[in-house]
Phi, psi and omega in degrees: 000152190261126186246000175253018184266125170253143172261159191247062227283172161316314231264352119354285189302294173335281161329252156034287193295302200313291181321318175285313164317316172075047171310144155272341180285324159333290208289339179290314165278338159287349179262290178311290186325320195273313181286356181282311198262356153243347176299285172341297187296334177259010177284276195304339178270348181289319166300329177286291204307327188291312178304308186287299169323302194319312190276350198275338161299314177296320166286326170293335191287326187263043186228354186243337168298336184269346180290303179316302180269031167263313200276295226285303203289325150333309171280359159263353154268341178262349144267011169279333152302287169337298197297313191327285220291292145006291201292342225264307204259009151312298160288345195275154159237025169256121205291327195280340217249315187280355189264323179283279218279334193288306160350282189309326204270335176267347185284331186287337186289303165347270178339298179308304192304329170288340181285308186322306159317325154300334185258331175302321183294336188264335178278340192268293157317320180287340190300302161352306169281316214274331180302287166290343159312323175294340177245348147288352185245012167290303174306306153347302198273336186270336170301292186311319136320323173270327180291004195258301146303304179295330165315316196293313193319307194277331180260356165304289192331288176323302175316332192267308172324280196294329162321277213050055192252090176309348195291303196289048142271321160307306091033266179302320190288318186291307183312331191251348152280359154289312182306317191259266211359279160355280233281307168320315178293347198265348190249348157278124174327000000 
């Protein structure tokens, strides 16, 4: 068999025609659609990114906060020691047994005002992270809002192609000018 005879069907000719022809109304949306879809694509990764800072702060805040809550229950043991050692020494009637718990009872008070002091800084610090996680993940939400418009923006467009109903251009044009609005307001103060 001759592998060089080709037939030439419609849906050839049909290509063929298209091409020579140049829709332009194609070709206009097909240009908007590819810049709707790199605005997007660079949205959604400023949106990933604002998201990943946010947990990774949220996670050091609740990891220095369960730290803050080790020091408080530390200081309640060494002041539930402090009490002890107090009642003990309270009770003793031996000068040296009350002189060794009065000892004890100030080194665990010693003890404590530090832990205490250690657990406000880690509590003071986790609040701090969790404040900024909360101001990296506010931009997130106005990105995530503009990728969403702009996606509606890129499937208006298609819909006007296979349609070819220019209004619903308008249409597209409006979603992805909402869209990149969004995405500038998520980078103002």
């Amino acid at each position: 068999m001759d592998d060089d005879f080709e037939v030439e069907g419609p849906h050839n000719h049909a290509v063929e025609h298209a091409v020579e022809q140049r829709d332009k109304l194609a070709q206009r949306i097909a240009l908007m659609t590819a810049v709707l879809s790199t605005v997007g694509a660079i949205v959604n990764y400023a949106s990933g990114n604002a998201q990943t800072e946010a947990l990774v702060l949220k996670n050091e805040s609740i990891l220095l906060q369960s730290r803050a809550s080790d020091q408080w229950a530390y200081y309640q043991s060494k002041s539930t020691k402090s009490h002890i050692a107090d009642g003990v020494a309270a009770l003793a009637t031996d000068p040296e047994v009350r002189r060794r718990f009065t000892a004890e009872r100030d080194l665990e008070d010693k003890e404590r005002l530090q832990v205490q002091r250690e657990a406000k800084q880690l509590e003071s610090a986790s609040q701090r992270l969790a404040r900024e996680s909360d101001a990296k993940l506010r931009p997130h939400e106005h990105l995530a809002l503009a990728l969403g418009f702009l996606q509606i923006g890129i499937a208006l467009a298609a819909i006007t192609v296979l349609t070819r109903r220019r209004w619903l251009l308008w249409g597209a044009a409006g979603a992805a000018l909402v869209g990149i609005g969004a995405a500038i307001s998520a980078f103002l103060p």
